[in-house]
C-alpha positions as CSV (number, residue, x, y, z in Angstrom):
1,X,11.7,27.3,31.6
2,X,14.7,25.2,32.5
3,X,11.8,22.9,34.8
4,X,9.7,22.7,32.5
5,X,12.5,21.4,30.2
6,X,13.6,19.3,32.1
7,X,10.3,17.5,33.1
8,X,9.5,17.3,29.0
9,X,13.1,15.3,28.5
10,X,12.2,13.0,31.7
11,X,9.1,12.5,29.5
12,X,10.7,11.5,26.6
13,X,13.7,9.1,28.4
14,X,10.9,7.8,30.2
15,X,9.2,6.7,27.0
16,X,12.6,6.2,25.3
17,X,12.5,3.3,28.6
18,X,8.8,2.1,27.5
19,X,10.0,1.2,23.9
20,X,13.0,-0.5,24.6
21,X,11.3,-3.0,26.8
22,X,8.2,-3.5,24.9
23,X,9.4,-5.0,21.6
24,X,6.9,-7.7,20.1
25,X,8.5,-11.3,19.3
26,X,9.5,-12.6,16.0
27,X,8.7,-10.4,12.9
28,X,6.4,-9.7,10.0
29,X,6.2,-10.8,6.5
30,X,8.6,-7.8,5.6
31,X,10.3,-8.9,1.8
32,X,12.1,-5.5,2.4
33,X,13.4,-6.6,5.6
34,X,14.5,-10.0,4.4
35,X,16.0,-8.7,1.1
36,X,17.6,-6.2,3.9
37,X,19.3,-8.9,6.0
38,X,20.5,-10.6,2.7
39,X,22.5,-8.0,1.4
40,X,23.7,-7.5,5.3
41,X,25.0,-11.6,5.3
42,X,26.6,-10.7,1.7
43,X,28.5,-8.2,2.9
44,X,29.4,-10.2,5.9
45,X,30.2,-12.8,4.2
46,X,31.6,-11.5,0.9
47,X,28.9,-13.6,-0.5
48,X,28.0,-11.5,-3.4
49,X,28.1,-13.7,-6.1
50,X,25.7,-16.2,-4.4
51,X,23.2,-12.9,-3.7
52,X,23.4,-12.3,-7.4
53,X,23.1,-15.5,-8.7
54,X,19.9,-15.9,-6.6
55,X,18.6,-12.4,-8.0
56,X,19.4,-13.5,-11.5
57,X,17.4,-17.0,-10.7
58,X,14.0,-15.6,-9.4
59,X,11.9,-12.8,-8.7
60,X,14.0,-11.1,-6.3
61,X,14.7,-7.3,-6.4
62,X,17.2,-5.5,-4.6
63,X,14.8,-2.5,-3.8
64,X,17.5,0.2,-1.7
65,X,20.6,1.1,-1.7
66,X,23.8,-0.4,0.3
67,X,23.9,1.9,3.4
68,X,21.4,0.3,5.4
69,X,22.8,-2.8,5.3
70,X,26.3,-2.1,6.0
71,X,24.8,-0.3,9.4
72,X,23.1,-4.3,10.0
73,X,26.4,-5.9,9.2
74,X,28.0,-4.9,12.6
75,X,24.7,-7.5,14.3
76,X,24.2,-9.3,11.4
77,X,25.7,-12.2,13.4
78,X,22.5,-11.9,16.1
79,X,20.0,-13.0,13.4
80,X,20.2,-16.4,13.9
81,X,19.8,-16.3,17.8
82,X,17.9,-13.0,18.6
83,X,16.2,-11.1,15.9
84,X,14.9,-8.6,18.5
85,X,18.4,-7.4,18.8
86,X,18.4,-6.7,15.3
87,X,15.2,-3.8,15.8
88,X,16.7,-2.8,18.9
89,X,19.4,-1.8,17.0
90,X,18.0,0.0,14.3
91,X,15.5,1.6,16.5
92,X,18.5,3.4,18.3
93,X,19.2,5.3,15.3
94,X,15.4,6.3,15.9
95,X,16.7,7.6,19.0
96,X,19.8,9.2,18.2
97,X,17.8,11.5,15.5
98,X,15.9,13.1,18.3
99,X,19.3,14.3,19.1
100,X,19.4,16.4,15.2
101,X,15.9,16.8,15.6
102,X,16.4,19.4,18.4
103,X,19.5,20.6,17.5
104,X,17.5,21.6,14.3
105,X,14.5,23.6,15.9
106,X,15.7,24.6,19.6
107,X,16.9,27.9,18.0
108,X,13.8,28.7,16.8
109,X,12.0,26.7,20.2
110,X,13.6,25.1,22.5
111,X,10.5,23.9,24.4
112,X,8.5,22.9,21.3
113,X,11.2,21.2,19.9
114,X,11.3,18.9,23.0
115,X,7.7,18.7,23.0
116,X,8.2,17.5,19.1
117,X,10.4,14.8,20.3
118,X,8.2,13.3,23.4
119,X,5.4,13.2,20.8
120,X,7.1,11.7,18.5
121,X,8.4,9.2,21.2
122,X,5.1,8.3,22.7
123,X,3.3,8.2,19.4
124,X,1.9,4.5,18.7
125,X,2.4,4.7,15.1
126,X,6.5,4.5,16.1
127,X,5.7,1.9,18.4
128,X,4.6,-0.7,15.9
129,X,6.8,0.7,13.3
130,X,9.7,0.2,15.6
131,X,9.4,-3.9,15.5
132,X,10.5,-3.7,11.5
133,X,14.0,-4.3,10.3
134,X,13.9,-1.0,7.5
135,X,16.0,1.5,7.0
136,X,13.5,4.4,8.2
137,X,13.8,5.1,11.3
138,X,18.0,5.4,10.5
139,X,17.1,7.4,7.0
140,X,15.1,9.4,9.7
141,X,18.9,10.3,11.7
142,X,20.9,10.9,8.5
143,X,18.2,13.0,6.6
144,X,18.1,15.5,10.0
145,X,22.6,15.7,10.3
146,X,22.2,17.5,6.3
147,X,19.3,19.2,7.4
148,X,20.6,20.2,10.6
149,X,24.4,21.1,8.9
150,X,22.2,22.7,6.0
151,X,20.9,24.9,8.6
152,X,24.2,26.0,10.7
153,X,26.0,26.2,7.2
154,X,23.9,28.7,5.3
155,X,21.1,29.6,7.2
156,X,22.9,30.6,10.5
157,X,26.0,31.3,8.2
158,X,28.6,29.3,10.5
159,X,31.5,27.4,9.5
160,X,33.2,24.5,10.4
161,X,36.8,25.1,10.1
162,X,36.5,27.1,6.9
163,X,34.0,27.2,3.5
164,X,35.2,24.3,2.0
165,X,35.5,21.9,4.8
166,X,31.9,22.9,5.4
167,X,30.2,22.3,1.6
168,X,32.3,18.8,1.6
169,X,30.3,17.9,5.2
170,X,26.8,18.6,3.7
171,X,27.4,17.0,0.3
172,X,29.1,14.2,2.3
173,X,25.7,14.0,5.0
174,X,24.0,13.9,1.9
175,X,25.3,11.3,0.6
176,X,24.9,9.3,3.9
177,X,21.2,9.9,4.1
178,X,20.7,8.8,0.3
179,X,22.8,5.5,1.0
180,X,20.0,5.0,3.6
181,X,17.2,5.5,1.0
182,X,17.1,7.2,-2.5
183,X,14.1,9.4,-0.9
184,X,16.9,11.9,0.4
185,X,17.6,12.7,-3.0
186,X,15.4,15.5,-2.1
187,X,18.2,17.1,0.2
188,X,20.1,18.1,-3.2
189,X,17.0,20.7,-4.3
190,X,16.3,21.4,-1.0
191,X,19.8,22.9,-0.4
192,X,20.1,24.7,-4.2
193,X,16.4,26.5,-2.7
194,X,18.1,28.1,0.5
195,X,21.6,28.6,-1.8
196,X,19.1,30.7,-4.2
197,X,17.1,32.5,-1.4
198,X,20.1,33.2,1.1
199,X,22.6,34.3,-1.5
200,X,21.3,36.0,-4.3
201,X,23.4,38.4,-4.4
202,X,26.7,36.8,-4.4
203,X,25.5,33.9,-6.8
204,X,27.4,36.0,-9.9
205,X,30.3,35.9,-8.7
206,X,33.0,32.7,-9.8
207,X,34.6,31.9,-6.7
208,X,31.4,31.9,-5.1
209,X,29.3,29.6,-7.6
210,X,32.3,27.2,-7.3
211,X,31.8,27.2,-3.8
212,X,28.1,26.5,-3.5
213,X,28.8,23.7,-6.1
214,X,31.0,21.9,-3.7
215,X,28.2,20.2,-1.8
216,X,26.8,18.5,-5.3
217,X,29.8,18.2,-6.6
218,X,30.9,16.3,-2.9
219,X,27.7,13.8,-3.1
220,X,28.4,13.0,-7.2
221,X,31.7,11.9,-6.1
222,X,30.6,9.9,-3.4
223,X,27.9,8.7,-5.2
224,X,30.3,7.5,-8.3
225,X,32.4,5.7,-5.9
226,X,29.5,4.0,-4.7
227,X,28.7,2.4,-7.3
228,X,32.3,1.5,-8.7
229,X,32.8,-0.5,-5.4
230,X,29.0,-2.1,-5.4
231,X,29.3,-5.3,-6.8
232,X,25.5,-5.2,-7.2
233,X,23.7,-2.2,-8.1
234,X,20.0,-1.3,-6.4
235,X,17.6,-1.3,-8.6
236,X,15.7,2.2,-9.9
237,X,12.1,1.6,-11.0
238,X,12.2,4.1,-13.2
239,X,10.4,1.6,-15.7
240,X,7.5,2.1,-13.6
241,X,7.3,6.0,-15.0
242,X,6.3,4.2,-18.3
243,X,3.3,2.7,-17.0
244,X,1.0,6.1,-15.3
245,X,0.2,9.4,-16.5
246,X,1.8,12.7,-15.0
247,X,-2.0,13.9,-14.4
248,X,-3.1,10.0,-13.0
249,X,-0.6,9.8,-10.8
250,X,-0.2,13.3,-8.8
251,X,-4.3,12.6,-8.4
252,X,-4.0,9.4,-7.3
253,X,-0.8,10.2,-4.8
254,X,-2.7,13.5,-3.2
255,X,-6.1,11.3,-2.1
256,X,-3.1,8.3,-0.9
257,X,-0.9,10.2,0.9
258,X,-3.5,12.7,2.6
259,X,-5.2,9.3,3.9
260,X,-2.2,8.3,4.4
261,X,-1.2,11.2,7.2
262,X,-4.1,9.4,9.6
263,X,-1.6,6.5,10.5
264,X,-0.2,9.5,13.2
265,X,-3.7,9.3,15.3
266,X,-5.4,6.3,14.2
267,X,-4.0,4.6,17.4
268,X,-4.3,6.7,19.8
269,X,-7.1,5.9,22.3
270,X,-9.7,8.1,22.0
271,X,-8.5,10.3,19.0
272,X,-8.6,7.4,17.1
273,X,-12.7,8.4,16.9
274,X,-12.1,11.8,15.8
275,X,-8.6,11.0,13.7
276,X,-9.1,12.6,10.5
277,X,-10.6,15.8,12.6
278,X,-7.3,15.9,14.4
279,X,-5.6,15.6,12.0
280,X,-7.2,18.7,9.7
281,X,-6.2,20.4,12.6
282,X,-3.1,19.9,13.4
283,X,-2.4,20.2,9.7
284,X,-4.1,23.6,9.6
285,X,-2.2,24.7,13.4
286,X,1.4,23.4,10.9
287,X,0.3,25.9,8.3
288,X,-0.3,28.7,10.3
289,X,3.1,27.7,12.2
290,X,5.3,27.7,9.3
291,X,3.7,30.8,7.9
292,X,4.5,33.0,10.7
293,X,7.9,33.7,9.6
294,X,8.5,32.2,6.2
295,X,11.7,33.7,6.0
296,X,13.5,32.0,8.9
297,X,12.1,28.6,8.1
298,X,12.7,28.4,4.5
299,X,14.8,25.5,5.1
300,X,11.6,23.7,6.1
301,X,9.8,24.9,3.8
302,X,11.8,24.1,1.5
303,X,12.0,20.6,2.5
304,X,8.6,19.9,2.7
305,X,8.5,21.3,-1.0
306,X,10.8,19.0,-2.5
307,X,9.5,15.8,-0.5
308,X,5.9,16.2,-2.0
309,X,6.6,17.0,-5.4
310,X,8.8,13.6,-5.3
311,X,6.3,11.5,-3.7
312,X,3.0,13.5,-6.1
313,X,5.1,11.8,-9.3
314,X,6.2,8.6,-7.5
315,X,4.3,5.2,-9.2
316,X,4.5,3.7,-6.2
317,X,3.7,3.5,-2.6
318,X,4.1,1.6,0.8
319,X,1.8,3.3,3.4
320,X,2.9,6.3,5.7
321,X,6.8,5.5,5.4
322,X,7.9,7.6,2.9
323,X,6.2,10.7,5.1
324,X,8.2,9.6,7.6
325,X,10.9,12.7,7.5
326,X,8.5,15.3,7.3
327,X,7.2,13.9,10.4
328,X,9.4,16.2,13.0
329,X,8.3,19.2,10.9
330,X,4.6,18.4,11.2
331,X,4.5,17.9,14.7
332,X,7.0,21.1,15.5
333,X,5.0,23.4,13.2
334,X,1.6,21.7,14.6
335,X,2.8,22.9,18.5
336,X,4.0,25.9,17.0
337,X,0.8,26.7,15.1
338,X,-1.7,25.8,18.1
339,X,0.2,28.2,20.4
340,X,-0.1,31.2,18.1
341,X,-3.7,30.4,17.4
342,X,-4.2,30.4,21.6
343,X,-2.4,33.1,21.7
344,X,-4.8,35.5,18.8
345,X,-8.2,34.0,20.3
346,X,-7.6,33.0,23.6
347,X,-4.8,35.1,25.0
348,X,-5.8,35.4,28.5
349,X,-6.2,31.3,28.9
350,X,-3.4,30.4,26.5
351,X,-0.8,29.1,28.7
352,X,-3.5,27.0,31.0
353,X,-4.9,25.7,27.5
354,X,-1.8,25.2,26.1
355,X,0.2,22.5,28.7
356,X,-3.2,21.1,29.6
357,X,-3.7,20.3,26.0
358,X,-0.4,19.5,25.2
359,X,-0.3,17.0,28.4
360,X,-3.2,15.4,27.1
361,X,-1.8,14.2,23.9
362,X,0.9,13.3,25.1
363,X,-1.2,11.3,28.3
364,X,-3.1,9.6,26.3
365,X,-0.7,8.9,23.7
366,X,1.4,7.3,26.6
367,X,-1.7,5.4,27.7
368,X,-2.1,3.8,23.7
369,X,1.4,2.4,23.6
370,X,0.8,0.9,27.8
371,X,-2.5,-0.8,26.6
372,X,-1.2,-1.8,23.1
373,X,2.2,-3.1,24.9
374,X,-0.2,-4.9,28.0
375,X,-2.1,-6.7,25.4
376,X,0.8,-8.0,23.7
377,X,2.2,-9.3,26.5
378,X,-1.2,-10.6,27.7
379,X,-1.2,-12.6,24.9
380,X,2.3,-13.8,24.4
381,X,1.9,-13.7,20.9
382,X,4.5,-13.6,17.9
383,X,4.5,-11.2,15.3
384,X,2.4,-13.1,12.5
385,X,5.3,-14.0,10.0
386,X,8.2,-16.3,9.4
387,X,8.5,-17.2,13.6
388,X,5.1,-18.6,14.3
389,X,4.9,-22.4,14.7
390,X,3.4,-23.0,11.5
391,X,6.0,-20.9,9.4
392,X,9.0,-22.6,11.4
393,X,7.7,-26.1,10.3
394,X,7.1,-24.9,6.4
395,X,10.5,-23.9,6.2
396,X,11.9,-26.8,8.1
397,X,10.6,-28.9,5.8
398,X,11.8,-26.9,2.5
399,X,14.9,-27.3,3.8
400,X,15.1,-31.2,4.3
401,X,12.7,-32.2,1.9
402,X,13.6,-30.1,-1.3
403,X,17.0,-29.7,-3.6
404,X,18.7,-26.4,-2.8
405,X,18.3,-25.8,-6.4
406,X,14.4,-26.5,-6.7
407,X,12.6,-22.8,-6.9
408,X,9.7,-22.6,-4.3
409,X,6.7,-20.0,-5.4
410,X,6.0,-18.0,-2.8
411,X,4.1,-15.2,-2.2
412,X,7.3,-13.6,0.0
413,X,10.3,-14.3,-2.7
414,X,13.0,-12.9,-0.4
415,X,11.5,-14.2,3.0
416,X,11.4,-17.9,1.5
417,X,15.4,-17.0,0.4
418,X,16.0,-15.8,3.3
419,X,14.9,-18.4,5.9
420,X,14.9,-21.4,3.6
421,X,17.8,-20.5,1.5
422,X,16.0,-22.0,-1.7
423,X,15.2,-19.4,-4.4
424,X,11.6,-18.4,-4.8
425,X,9.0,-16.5,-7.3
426,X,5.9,-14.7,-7.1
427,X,3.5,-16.7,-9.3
428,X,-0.3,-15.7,-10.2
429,X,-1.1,-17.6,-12.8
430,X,-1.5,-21.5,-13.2
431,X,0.5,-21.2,-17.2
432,X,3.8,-19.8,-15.4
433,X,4.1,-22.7,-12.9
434,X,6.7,-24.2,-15.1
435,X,8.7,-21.6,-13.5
436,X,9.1,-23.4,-10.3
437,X,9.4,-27.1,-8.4
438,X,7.2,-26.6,-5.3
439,X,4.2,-24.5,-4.3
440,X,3.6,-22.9,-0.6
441,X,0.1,-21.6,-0.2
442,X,0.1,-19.8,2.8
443,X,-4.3,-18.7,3.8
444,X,-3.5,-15.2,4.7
445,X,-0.8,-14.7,1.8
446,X,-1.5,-11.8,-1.2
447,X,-0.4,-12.5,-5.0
448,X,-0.5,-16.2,-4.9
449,X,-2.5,-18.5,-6.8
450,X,-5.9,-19.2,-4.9
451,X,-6.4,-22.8,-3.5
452,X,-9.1,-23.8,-5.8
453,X,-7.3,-23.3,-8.6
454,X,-4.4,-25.1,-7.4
455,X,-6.8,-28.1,-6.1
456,X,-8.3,-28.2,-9.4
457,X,-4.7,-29.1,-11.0
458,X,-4.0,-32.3,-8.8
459,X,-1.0,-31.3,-7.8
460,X,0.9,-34.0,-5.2
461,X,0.5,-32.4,-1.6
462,X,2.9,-33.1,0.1
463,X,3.1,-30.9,3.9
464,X,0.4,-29.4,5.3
465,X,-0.5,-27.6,8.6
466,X,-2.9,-25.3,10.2
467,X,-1.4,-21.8,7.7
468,X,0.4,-23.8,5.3
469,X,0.1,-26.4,1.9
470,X,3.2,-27.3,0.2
471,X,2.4,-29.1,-3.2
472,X,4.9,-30.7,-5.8
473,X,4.6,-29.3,-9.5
């Protein structure tokens, strides 16, 4: 067991190796990245005024909360010379969560929960996602330390130093992970599930209630102080409720988000044919894995519970990344789930099926990231975004060739702010361009005004290049 251990963590420090020198140039069109890095430079700087006057000016929204941000400010100062630093960075927080991750299931598994973090580390989904400045792959770390203290705390029934120092380090971990994104909000009905189920019979008691209180009543302090010292507060969208029905929008979210799982296999070599079969699969191997003793991982359970019903009534959406915690739990349960089911229909080939299997994936994962890294570097390219040629010449020429008070429409508010430093709005229709002083139509760009209807107006043009027209209003 101890080999066979230790050949699954050369694995993963070995891939660990792979992603750190296989970062992609530049970065994308991100306006969560940008808005990102400009509350990072306002703390910083103690520029906050300036950040709010530009929020109160244009279209800009300040989407997450503050903790992400404060994590960039200690390489903020790298943006300006080396912006791959900047994902290097955050992706160590990526790595550092494999460290919670299997402190979290090796006392259920220690091999699979190894095996969870090689896949997760050769898995090519992670290796795009890693070349984005967002607060994920961090939320990812400080979403597993409460899960992992939740754990220890009630579900192992350990103590650090006594009951009270305990509750205050989950309500405070809490905390932590929701300062990374509001997501982990989650973590609060998650715990109150396992306080129910683990200690029902004390719950009537005063001293106890009091003391199961003290991890909500921990992160409402926290969270108070938060926002007292916040000169800027993030903004909610919980107008967007207003807008869907209860019924419209769980429909909607189940046929999004169970597309949305494929983003795990759809680039893998090979699977990538058969992803949505795999991915059945695996989630019918995680169903049978969790299932086996309910009891024991309530936690997860639990978890996974509270995640969905959030994201079934949420109005809106960006891809795979809000799945992104429940990833560890998909792939351990998965593993978990497969070997049991070798194990009831195959038991005399189980262990031969099982590592050759297993080695497979993770091969041929391996193989996805090598070919997808070889053709970047093939290539030489940049990321498509603000550091191709094109983009570096657009905003060059905001900068010398406009007033810094003049408001550029864009379709990328916070990217034009942010490498431009002139204030920008999203404009879509020809009667709001009173709104601004200069238009930047960029071909590939989404919720912009097309080009023949901003032909049609005669508008002076005044820079143009290969991805780019900037015209004067």
């Amino acid at each position: 067991m101890r080999i066979k251990n230790a050949l699954i963590l050369l694995a993963i420090i070995i891939s660990i190796a792979i992603n750190l020198i296989t970062f992609k140039n530049g970065h994308g069109w991100s306006g969560d990245s940008a808005g990102y890095i400009l509350q990072s430079q306002a703390i910083k700087n103690n520029s906050f005024h300036n950040l709010k006057y530009h929020i109160e000016r244009t279209d800009y929204t300040l989407n997450y909360p503050w903790g992400y941000p404060l994590l960039l400010t200690a390489v903020i100062h790298h943006f300006e010379t080396d912006i791959n630093f900047l994902k290097m960075y955050t992706y160590g927080f990526f790595v550092i969560s494999f460290i919670f991750i299997y402190l979290y299931f090796k006392d259920d598994d220690e091999e699979k929960a190894l095996l969870t973090i090689l896949i997760m580390s050769v898995n090519p989904y992670f290796w795009i996602y890693k070349n984005h400045i967002l607060a994920d792959l961090p939320h990812l770390l400080f979403a597993y330390i409460a899960l992992f203290l939740i754990q220890v705390i009630y579900v192992q029934k350990k103590k650090f130093l006594n009951d009270h120092v305990s509750n205050v380090c989950i309500g405070s971990a809490i905390f932590l992970a929701y300062s990374m994104r509001g997501q982990s909000i989650v973590l609060l009905p998650t715990l109150f599930i396992v306080q129910l189920f683990t200690y029902k019979k004390q719950t009537m008691h005063l001293n106890n209630i009091l003391r199961h209180l003290l991890p909500y009543a921990t992160f409402t302090g926290l969270v108070i102080v938060q926002y007292a010292v916040s000169p800027i507060g993030a903004t909610t969208y919980i107008h967007q409720y207003h807008y869907r029905t209860l019924i419209n929008t769980v429909a909607y979210n189940f046929v999004y988000y169970t597309h949305a799982w494929n983003a795990l296999f759809s680039k893998i070599l090979i699977v990538s044919r058969i992803s949505k079969i795999v991915l059945g699969a695996s989630l019918m191997c995680c169903m049978l894995g969790i299932t086996s003793n309910m009891k024991s991982h309530r936690l997860s359970i639990a978890f996974i519970v509270t995640n969905i019903a959030l994201l079934a009534v949420t109005p809106f959406h960006d891809g795979f990344r809000y799945l992104i915690p429940l990833i560890p739990i998909f792939f351990y349960f998965s593993i978990k789930g497969f070997d049991l089911l070798l194990s009831s229909f195959y038991h005399k080939y189980r262990i031969a099926l099982y590592y050759s299997i297993t080695a497979l994936f993770v091969v041929i994962s391996c193989i996805s990231i090598m070919v997808l890294s070889f053709n970047d570097y093939k290539e030489k390219s940049i990321m498509t975004g603000p550091y191709e040629k094109e983009s570096q010449e657009m905003f060059e020429y905001i900068k010398k060739n406009t007033h810094v008070s003049d408001i550029i429409t864009f379709w990328q508010s916070r990217v034009m702010l942010l490498y431009s430093g002139r204030d920008s709005v999203v404009i879509k229709r020809v009667g709001d361009l009173t709104r601004a002083d200069y238009v930047v139509y960029y071909e590939d760009g989404d919720d912009q005004l097309d080009l023949d209807s901003l032909s049609s107006l005669n508008l002076d043009l005044k820079f143009e290049n290969k991805h780019f027209k900037i015209f004067k209003i």
